[in-house]
C-alpha positions in Angstrom: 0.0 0.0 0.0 1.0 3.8 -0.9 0.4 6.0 1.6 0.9 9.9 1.8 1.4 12.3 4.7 -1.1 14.7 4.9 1.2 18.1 5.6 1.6 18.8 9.0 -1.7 16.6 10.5 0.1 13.6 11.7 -2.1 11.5 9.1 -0.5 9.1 6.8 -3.4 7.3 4.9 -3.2 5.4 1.8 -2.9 7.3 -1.3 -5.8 6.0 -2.4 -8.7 8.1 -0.7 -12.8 7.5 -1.0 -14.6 10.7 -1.8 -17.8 10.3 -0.2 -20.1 12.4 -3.3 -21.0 9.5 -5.4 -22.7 7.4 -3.0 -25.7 10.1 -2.1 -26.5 8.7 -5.9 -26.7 4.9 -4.4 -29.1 3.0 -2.1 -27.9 2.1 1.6 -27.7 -1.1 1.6 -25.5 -0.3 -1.9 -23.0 2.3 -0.4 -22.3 0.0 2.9 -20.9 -2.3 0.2 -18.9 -0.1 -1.7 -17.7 0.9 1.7 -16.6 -2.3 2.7 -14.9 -3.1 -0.3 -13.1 -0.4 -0.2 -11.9 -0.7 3.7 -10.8 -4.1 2.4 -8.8 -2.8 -0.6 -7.0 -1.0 2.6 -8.3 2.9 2.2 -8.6 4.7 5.0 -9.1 8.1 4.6 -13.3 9.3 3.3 -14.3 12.7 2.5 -17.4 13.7 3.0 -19.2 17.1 3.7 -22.7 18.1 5.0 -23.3 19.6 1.3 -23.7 15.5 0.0 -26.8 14.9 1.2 -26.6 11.1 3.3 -23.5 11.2 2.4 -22.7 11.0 6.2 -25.1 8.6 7.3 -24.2 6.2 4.6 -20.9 6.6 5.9 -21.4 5.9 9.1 -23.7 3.1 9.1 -20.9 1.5 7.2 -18.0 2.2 9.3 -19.8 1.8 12.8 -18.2 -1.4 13.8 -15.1 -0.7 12.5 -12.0 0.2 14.5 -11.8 3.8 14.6 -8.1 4.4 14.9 -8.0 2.6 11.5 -9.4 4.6 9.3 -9.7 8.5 9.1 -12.7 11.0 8.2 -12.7 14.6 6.8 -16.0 16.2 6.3 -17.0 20.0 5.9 -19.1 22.5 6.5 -20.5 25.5 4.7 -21.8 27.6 7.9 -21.1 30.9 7.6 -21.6 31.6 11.6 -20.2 30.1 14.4 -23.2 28.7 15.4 -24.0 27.3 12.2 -20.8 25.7 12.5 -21.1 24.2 15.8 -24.4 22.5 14.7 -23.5 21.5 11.2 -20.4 19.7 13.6 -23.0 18.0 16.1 -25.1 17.1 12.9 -22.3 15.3 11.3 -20.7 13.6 14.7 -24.0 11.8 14.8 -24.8 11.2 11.5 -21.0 9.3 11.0 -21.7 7.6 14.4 -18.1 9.1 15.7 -17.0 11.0 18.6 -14.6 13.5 16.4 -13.6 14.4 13.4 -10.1 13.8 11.9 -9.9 16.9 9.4 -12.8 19.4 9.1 -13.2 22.0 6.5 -15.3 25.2 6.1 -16.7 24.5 2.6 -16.3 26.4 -0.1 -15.8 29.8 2.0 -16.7 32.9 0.9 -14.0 34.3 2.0 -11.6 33.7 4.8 -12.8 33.5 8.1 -10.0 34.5 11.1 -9.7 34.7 14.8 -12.1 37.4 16.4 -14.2 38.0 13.2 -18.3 38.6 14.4 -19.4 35.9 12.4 -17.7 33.8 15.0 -16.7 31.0 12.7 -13.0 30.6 12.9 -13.4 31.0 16.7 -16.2 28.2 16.8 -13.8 26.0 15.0 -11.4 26.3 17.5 -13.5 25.8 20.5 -14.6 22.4 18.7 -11.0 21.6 18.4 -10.3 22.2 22.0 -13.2 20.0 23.4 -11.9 17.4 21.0 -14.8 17.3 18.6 -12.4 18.1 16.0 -8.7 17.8 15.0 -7.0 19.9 12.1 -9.0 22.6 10.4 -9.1 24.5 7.6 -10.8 26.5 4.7 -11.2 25.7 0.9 -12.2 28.2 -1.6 -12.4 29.0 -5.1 -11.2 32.0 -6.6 -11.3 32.6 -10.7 -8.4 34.9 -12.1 -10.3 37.8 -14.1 -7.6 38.9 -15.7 -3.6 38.5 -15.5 -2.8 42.0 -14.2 -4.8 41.1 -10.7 -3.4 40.9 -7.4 -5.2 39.6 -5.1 -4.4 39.0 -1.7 -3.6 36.0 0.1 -6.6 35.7 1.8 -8.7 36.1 -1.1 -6.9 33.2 -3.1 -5.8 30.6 -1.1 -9.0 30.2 1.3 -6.9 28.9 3.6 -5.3 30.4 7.2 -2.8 32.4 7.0 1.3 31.0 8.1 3.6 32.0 5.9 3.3 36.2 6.9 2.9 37.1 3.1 0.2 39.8 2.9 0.3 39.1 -1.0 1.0 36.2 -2.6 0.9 37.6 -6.5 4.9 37.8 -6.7 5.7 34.6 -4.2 8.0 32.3 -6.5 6.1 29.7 -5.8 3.3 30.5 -7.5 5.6 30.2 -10.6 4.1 33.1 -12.6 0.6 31.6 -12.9 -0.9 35.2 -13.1 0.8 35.3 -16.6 -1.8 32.8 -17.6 -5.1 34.7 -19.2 -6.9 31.8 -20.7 -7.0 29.6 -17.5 -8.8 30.5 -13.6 -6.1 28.5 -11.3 -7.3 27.2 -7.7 -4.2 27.9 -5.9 -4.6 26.1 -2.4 -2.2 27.3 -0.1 -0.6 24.1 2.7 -0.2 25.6 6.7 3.5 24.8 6.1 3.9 27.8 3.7 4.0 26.1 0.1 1.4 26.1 -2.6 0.1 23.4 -4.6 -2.2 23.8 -8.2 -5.8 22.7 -6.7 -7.2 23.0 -10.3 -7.2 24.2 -13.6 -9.2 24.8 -16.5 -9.6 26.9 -19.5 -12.3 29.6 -19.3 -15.1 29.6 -21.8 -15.3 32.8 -24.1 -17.7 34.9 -23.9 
């Protein structure tokens, strides 16, 4: 088996992940299988998110008798308070049948969310993290390039908390002079060790 480390989480899971969106598409009884086959073709890390519909519960109703320090779980959320947060959390903790979390992320973010803001969502993260509900967190957003000659700022691109200290990103060498590129909107996702990595890219229609 191949297995990656997940940055700076402590996880090392088998490159081969299960991402948890296709089975909302398939009965129970149907996902449970899939489920199993795959815990038997040794994955052990599932994505999921509260967006996928039963997503969760399917998950959960097939890993319930498994041995939870086997296997790892990262679902999301796309609260926008910190309330919404904490019950989207609750929601999916009993829905999965688990006592916590092994990676949760703020879905799709409209922007991103940091300490003391009055939405309250970073903050409720955090609290969730310190009861143990939770273990690393983080943000994933978006963000198409409108034309070469824009800047914009770190937290506007990478959707993700801020380590590395840069206020802009635009001119960091890692980014390997992507904002040259016109014809293409690049998902830049930004790792909590400081380096970027490519998310996604694609070629814009013309309008």
């Amino acid at each position: 088996m191949v297995t990656v480390k997940l940055g700076n989480t402590g996880i090392v899971a088998n490159k081969n992940g299960f991402g948890a969106l296709p089975i909302q598409r398939i009965d129970m009884d149907s996902a449970v299988k899939l489920i199993h086959m795959a815990l038997d073709g040794g994955v052990n890390f599932f994505d999921t998110a509260r967006a996928y519909s039963d997503s969760e519960q399917k998950l959960g109703a097939a890993l319930k008798d498994v041995d939870r320090s086997t296997y790892y779980i990262a679902t999301k959320t796309a609260a926008q308070t910190g309330e919404k947060v904490l019950e989207d959390l609750e929601t999916s903790l009993r829905l999965l049948q688990t006592e916590y979390i092994d990676i949760y992320q703020l879905h799709c973010a409209p922007k991103c969310f940091r300490p003391g803001d009055e939405d309250g969502v970073y903050d409720a993260a955090v609290k969730a993290k310190k009861e143990g509900k939770i273990r690393p967190f983080s943000s994933q957003k978006e963000e198409r390039f409108l034309s070469p000659s824009q800047k914009p700022s770190l937290f506007e691109v990478c959707g993700s908390f801020r380590t590395c200290g840069r206020v802009d990103c635009s001119n960091c060498p890692k980014l390997a002079g992507c904002f040259e590129v016109s014809t293409l909107y690049l998902d830049w996702r930004h790792r909590r060790d400081g380096t970027f990595f490519l998310h996604r890219a694609k070629r814009r229609a013309n309008k």
